[in-house]
N, C-alpha and C positions, 0 to 999 in steps of 0.2 A: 489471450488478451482480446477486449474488446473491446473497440471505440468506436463514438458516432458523435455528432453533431446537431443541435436544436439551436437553430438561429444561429447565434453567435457565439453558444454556451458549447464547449465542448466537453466532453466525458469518455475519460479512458480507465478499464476497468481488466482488472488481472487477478488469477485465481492459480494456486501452485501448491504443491506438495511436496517435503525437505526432507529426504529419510538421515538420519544420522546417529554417529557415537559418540560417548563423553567420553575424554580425552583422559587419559588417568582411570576411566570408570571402570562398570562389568562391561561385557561384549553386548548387553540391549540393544538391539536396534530400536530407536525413538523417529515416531514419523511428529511432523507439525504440520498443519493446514493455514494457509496465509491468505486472504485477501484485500487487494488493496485498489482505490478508486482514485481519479484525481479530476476535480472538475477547474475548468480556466474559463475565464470572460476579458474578452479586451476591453480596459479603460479606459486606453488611448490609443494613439497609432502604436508605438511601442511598448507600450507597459498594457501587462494584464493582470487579474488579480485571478489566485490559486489557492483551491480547500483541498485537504490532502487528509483521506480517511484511511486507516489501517485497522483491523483486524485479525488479531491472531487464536487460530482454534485449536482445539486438542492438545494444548501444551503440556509439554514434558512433567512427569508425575512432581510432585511439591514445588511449582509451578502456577502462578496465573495466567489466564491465557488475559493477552494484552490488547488494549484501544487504544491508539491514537491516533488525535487531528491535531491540523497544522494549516495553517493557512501565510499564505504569501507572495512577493510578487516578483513580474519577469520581466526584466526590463531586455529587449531585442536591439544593439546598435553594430 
Protein backbone atom coordinates (compact mmCIF):
# COMPACT_ATOMS: atom_id res chain seq x y z
CA UNK A 1 0.00 0.00 0.00
CA UNK A 2 0.76 3.31 -0.84
CA UNK A 3 -0.18 6.78 0.31
CA UNK A 4 0.79 10.45 0.02
CA UNK A 5 -0.61 13.70 0.12
CA UNK A 6 -0.75 16.87 -2.49
CA UNK A 7 -2.06 19.68 -0.61
CA UNK A 8 -5.10 18.74 0.71
CA UNK A 9 -5.96 15.91 -1.97
CA UNK A 10 -4.92 12.66 -0.49
CA UNK A 11 -4.18 9.40 -2.43
CA UNK A 12 -3.95 5.85 -1.21
CA UNK A 13 -3.10 3.16 -3.63
CA UNK A 14 -2.92 -0.86 -3.12
CA UNK A 15 -1.70 -3.60 -5.25
CA UNK A 16 -2.40 -7.63 -4.12
CA UNK A 17 -2.47 -11.00 -5.39
CA UNK A 18 -5.60 -13.79 -4.50
CA UNK A 19 -4.55 -17.25 -5.23
CA UNK A 20 -7.63 -19.39 -4.98
CA UNK A 21 -10.16 -22.55 -5.73
CA UNK A 22 -13.76 -22.96 -6.92
CA UNK A 23 -15.67 -24.44 -4.57
CA UNK A 24 -17.41 -27.63 -6.06
CA UNK A 25 -14.72 -27.14 -8.98
CA UNK A 26 -11.22 -29.13 -10.42
CA UNK A 27 -8.30 -28.66 -7.87
CA UNK A 28 -7.04 -25.39 -10.50
CA UNK A 29 -5.43 -23.09 -8.54
CA UNK A 30 -6.79 -19.47 -10.15
CA UNK A 31 -4.61 -16.51 -9.14
CA UNK A 32 -6.29 -12.78 -9.66
CA UNK A 33 -4.43 -9.33 -9.75
CA UNK A 34 -6.39 -6.40 -8.01
CA UNK A 35 -5.69 -2.85 -7.72
CA UNK A 36 -7.26 -0.46 -6.07
CA UNK A 37 -6.75 3.63 -5.58
CA UNK A 38 -8.87 5.91 -3.36
CA UNK A 39 -8.48 9.71 -3.71
CA UNK A 40 -10.34 12.13 -0.74
CA UNK A 41 -10.38 16.11 -0.67
CA UNK A 42 -12.05 18.03 2.29
CA UNK A 43 -15.23 20.00 1.56
CA UNK A 44 -15.58 21.03 4.69
CA UNK A 45 -14.34 20.74 8.30
CA UNK A 46 -16.12 17.38 8.35
CA UNK A 47 -17.27 16.15 5.28
CA UNK A 48 -14.95 15.20 2.20
CA UNK A 49 -15.68 14.01 -0.90
CA UNK A 50 -14.28 10.39 -2.26
CA UNK A 51 -13.44 8.68 -5.92
CA UNK A 52 -12.93 5.19 -5.61
CA UNK A 53 -11.11 3.20 -8.64
CA UNK A 54 -10.89 -0.56 -8.76
CA UNK A 55 -9.35 -2.68 -11.27
CA UNK A 56 -9.28 -6.23 -11.51
CA UNK A 57 -6.56 -8.26 -13.78
CA UNK A 58 -6.14 -11.66 -14.94
CA UNK A 59 -9.55 -12.91 -14.14
CA UNK A 60 -10.34 -16.30 -13.78
CA UNK A 61 -10.90 -18.06 -17.44
CA UNK A 62 -14.71 -17.23 -18.94
CA UNK A 63 -14.38 -14.22 -16.78
CA UNK A 64 -14.05 -10.46 -17.33
CA UNK A 65 -11.67 -8.84 -15.69
CA UNK A 66 -13.68 -5.88 -13.77
CA UNK A 67 -13.66 -1.81 -13.45
CA UNK A 68 -14.99 0.06 -11.10
CA UNK A 69 -15.65 3.58 -9.79
CA UNK A 70 -17.52 5.01 -7.20
CA UNK A 71 -17.45 8.15 -5.77
CA UNK A 72 -18.66 9.49 -2.27
CA UNK A 73 -18.77 11.17 0.73
CA UNK A 74 -17.36 11.07 4.51
CA UNK A 75 -18.92 12.82 6.90
CA UNK A 76 -16.32 12.82 10.44
CA UNK A 77 -18.50 13.55 13.81
Amino acid sequence: MLSTSIADLSLTGIFGTTEYKLKGGDDTDYRQNEFSAWLSYPIMKNLQGLLIYDQVFKAQAGYPSLTQVGVGLIYSF
